[in-house]
C-alpha positions in Angstrom: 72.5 -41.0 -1.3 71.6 -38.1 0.4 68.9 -38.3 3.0 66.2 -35.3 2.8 65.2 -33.7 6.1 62.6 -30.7 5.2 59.5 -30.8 6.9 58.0 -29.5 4.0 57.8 -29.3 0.3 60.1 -26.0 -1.1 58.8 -24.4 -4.4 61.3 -22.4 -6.5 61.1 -19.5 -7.5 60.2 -19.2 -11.3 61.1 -15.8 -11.3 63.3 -13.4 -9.6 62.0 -12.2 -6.0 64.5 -9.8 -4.8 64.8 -10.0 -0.1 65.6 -6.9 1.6 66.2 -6.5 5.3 63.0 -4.9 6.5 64.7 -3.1 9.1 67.4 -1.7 6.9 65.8 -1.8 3.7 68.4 -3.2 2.1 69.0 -5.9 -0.5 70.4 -9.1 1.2 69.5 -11.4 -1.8 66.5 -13.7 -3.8 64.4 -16.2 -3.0 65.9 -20.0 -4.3 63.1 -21.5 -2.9 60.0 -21.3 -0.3 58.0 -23.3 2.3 55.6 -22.5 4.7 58.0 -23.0 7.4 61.8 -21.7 5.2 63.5 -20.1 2.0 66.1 -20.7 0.4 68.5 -17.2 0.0 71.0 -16.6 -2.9 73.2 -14.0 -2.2 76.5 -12.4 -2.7 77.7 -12.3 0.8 77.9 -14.9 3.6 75.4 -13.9 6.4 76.3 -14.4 9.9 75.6 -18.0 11.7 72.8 -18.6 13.7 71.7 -15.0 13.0 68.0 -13.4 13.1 66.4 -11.4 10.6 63.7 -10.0 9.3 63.0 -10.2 5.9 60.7 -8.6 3.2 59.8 -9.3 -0.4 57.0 -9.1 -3.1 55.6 -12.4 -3.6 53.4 -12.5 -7.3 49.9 -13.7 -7.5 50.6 -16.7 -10.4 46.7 -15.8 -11.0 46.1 -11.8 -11.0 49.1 -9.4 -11.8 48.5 -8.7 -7.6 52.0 -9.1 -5.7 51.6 -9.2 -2.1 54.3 -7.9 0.6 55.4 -10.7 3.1 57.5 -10.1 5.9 58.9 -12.7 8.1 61.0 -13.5 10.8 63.9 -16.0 9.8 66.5 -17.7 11.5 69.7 -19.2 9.5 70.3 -22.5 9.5 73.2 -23.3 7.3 75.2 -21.3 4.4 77.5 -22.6 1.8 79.1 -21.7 -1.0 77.2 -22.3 -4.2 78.2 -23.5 -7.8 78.9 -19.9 -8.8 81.6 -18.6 -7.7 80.7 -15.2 -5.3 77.0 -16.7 -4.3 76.6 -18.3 -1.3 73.4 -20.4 -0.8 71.5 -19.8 2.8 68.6 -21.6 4.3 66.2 -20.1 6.9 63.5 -21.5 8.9 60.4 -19.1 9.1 59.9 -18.2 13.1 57.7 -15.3 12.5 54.8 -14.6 9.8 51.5 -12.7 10.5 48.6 -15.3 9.7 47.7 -13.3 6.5 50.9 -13.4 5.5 51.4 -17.3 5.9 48.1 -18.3 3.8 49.6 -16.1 1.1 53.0 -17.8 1.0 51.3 -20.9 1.7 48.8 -20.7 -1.4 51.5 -19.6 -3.5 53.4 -22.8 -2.3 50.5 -24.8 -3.1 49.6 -23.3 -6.1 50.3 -25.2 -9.7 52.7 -24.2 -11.6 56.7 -24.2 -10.9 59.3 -26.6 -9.8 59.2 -28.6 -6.2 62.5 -29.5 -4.8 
């Protein structure tokens, strides 16, 4: 039995949320799942451990067709490969979020609708 350690509930993602690197601008991945404090990355390339990023992507409004811009600070936890071969699966814990930004992404946690993991 596995024992669970996350601080807080993750939602899925119900749809496809594409992650760039907001420094770069480019793709790293999507969004598995979110907290208010981590996310869940699926992605094509193993990612560096113990590395720093900062991340963007357009998180939807389940409500209004509104999508709102986050960007965050994230520091990797753990990667492994996932069930399909060429995906890895990467988790992150939020370090950085402006205050705007975390009540979005923290409403849209809390909001109805989706899957909890």
């Amino acid at each position: 039995m596995t024992t669970e350690h996350r601080r807080s509930h993750r939602k899925r993602a119900h749809q496809a949320i594409q992650v760039n690197n907001a420094i770069t601008g480019q793709q790293i991945g999507h969004v598995g799942n979110l907290s208010s404090d981590g996310m869940l990355l699926i992605s094509n390339r193993q990612l560096p451990d113990d590395s720093l990023f900062q991340f963007s992507f357009h998180l939807p409004n389940s409500h209004t067709a509104h999508v709102h811009q986050l960007e965050v600070g994230v520091h990797e936890q753990w990667c492994e490969t996932a069930n399909v071969p060429g995906l890895y699966w990467t988790g992150f814990r939020i370090i950085d979020i402006s205050p705007e930004d975390f009540d979005v992404l923290n409403n849209w946690v809390m909001s109805p609708g989706g899957q909890f993991d």
